[in-house]
Structures are given as structure tokens and as C-alpha cells.
Steps between C-alpha positions, in 0.01 A plus 500: 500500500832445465729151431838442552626347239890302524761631250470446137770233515351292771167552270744352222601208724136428599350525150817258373422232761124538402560468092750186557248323756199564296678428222614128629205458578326560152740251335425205801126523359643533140683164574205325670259612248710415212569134708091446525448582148695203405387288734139576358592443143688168612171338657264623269738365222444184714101492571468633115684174368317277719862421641332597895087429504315702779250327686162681632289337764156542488312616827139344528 
């Protein structure tokens, strides 16, 4: 079986537009997941000091 294949430079080109998008990519979910982690530690700084109580209704 046999694939054509384009030129090594237009591999280049496709393999560079790859890495950079993929690469974006990785550091947007960096940045969120680095944004969430605060956020966590801020509110359970909160519900640990009492300053924000979480109320649970019971079903009967």
C-alpha cells in the first residue's frame, strides 16, 4: 500500500501549527486549573473558619 506523503517542509509547517495549538492549549487548562485550585483553598479557608456555614436539609 502506498501513501503519499507532502514534502518534508509542509510536514514541518503542519507539525509547527500542531505543537503551538496543542501547546496553547495545555497552558489554557494550566491557567484554569491553577485558577480552581485557589478558588478551592479560598472557600474551604472560609467553611474551615466557620466564616461561610453550609446548610444540609434533611429528606424524610
Amino acid at each position: 500500500m502506498r501513501l503519499l506523503l507532502p514534502q518534508i517542509d509542509e510536514q514541518m509547517v503542519i507539525a509547527t501549527i500542531l505543537l503551538n495549538d496543542s501547546d496553547h492549549e495545555i497552558r489554557l487548562l494550566e491557567t484554569q486549573q491553577n485558577a480552581l485550585q485557589t478558588q478551592k483553598r479560598g472557600l474551604m479557608q472560609k467553611l474551615l473558619t466557620g466564616q461561610w456555614r453550609v446548610n444540609i436539609e434533611q429528606e424524610n
